[in-house]
Structure formats: C-alpha cells, structure tokens
C-alpha positions as CSV (number, residue, x, y, z in Angstrom):
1,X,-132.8,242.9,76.8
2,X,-135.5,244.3,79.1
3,X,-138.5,243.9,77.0
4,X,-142.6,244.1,77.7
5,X,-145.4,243.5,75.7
6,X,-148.1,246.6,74.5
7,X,-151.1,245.6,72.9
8,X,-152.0,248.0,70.3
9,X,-155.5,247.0,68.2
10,X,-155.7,243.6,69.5
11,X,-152.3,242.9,68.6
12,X,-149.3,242.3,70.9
13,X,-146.2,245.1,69.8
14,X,-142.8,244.6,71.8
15,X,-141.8,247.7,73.4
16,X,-138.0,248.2,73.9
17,X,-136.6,249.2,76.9
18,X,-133.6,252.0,76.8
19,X,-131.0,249.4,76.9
20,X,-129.2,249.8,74.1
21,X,-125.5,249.3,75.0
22,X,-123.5,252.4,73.9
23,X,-121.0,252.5,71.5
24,X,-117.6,251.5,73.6
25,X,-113.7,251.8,72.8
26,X,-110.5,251.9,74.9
27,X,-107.2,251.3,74.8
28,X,-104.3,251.5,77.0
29,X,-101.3,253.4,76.8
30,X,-97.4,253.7,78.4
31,X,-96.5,256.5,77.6
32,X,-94.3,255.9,75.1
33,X,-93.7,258.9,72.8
34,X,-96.9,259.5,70.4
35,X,-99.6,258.2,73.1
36,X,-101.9,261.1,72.8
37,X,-101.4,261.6,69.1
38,X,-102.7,258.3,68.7
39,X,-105.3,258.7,72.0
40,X,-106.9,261.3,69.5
41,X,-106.9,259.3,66.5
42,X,-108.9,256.7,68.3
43,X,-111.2,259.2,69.4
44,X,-111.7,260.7,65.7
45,X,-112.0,256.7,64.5
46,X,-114.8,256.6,67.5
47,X,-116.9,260.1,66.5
48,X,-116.9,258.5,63.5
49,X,-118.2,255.2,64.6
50,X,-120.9,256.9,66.4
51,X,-122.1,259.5,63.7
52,X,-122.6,256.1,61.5
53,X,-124.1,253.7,64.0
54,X,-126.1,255.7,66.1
55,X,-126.3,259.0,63.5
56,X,-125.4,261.1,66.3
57,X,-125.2,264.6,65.5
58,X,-122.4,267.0,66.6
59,X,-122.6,270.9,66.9
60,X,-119.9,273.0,65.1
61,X,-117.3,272.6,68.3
62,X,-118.6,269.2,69.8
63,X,-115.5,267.2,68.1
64,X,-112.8,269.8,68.3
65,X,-114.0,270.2,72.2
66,X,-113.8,266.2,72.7
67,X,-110.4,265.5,70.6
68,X,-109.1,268.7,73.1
69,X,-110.4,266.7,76.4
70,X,-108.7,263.7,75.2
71,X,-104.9,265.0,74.5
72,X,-105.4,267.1,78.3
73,X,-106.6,264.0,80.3
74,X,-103.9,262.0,78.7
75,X,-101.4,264.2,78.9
76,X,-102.5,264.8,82.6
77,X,-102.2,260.9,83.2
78,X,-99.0,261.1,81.3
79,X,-97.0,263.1,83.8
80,X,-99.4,262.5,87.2
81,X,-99.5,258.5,87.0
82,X,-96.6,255.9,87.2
83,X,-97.7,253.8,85.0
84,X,-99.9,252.3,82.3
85,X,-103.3,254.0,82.0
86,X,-106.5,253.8,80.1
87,X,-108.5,255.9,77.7
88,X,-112.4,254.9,77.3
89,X,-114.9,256.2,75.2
90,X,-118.1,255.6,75.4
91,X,-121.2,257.2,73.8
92,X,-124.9,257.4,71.8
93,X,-126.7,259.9,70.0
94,X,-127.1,261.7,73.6
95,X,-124.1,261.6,74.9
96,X,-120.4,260.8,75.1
97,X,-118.3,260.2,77.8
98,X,-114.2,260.7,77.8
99,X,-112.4,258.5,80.3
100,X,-109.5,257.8,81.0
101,X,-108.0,255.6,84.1
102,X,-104.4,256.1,85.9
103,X,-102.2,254.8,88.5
104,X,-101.8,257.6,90.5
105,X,-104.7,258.0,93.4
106,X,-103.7,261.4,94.0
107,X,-107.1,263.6,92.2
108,X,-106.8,266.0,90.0
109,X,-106.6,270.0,91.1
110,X,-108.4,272.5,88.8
111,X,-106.9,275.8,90.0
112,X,-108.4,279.0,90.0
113,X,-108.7,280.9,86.1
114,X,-105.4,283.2,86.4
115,X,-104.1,283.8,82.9
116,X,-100.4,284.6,84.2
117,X,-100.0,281.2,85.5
118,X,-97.3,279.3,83.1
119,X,-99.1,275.6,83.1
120,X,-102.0,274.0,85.0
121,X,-104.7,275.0,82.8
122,X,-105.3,271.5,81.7
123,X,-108.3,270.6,83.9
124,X,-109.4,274.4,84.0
125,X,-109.6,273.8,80.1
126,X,-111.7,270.1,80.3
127,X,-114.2,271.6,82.9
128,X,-114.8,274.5,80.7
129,X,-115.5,272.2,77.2
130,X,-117.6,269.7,78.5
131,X,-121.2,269.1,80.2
132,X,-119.7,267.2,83.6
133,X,-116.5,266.6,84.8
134,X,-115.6,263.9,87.4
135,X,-112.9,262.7,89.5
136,X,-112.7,259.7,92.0
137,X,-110.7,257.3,93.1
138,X,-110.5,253.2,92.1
139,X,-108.8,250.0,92.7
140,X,-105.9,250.7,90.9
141,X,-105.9,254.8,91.1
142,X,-108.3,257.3,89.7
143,X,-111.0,257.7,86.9
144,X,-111.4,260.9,85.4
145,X,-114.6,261.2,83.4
146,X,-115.7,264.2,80.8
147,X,-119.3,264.2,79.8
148,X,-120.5,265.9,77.0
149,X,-124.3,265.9,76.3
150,X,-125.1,266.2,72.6
C-alpha cells in the first residue's frame, strides 16, 4: 500500500492512499447447458459480497440491470466465441464492472434501436442499462466490459 505520513497536532497520522483492491470474482465457462443461469448466480453471490464488505449501496434497478448485463454478455459469448470464455466481476462501493472475455476477436455490433427486428438487441440492451460499455480486442479474443457507477 501507497501510504504517507500527515502530521496533525504534533502527531504523525498515516494517510491512505485510494488503493484498496476491489472486490474481484470470475469464473469460466463452456458453454455447457446452464452457463448463464449459473453466470447470474455468481453475480447475485458477488452483489452480495459487495453490499457486506464494502456496504455498497444499490438503487431500486442497479441489481436487476447488472444480473440482465450478465445473462446478454454471456449469452453473446455463448453463440459468437468458439470456446471457453470468462466472466469477471469486479467492483466497490463506486462502482462495478461486468466482464466477460471470449475467443472470438470479431467485436461486438450494436445495431440501430428498430423494434421490428427479431434478435440482436442484446448489446442495444447492455449499452442502454449501464454507465459505459466497452469493447476491444486481446491476446486470446475480445473483452467486453459494462460499467455501472453506483
């Protein structure tokens, strides 16, 4: 840890630094039937987690929103990738960050809002729920990151 010393009234105080490591959990997956039943069970477990260690606080659609980002990034990963692939979450009493890591290098298209379209609203839906979406490319294929900002 990254800490300096205040004095305060002649005596010496630590001050801590933000470094706090946030809250972390992942898991991978191959897609074997039930993935992204359990993918949202081990984001409930990870809400949880947080609410407890770092007593975040949610608003009334915060957890629905997240548990939603989960099963559409790993059901995109699911039929886009040719392979295993990862979920992470990651998060504090600020924020929490959804994401999840596939074989496939090919990014992610959010199409245009068209209600008559049959399918492809999965990344129209993510971008809509959460505070930042990301896509880019890695090593082994793409990361696809949510953010959602508490």
């Amino acid at each position: 840890m990254n800490d300096q010393t205040i004095t305060v009234g002649g005596a010496h105080a630590p001050v801590v630094a933000d470094s706090v490591e946030p809250l972390r959990r992942a898991t991978q997956f191959t897609g074997e039937p039930g993935c992204i039943a359990e993918a949202r069970r081990l984001a409930v477990r990870f809400l949880q987690e947080l609410e407890a260690e770092w007593f975040a606080e949610f608003g009334d659609h915060t957890c629905d929103d997240l548990l939603l980002v989960v099963s559409e990034l790993i059901t995109n990963a699911e039929r886009h990738s040719h392979g295993p692939y990862i979920l992470e979450l990651e998060g504090s009493d600020r924020r929490v960050a959804v994401t999840v890591y596939d074989s496939s290098s090919t990014l992610p298209r959010r199409f245009e809002r068209d209600p008559t379209r049959l399918g492809g609203h999965g990344l129209e839906i993510v971008h809509a729920l959460c505070d930042r979406l990301t896509a880019e490319r890695v090593p082994v294929g793409k990361r696809v990151r949510a953010i959602f900002e508490l």
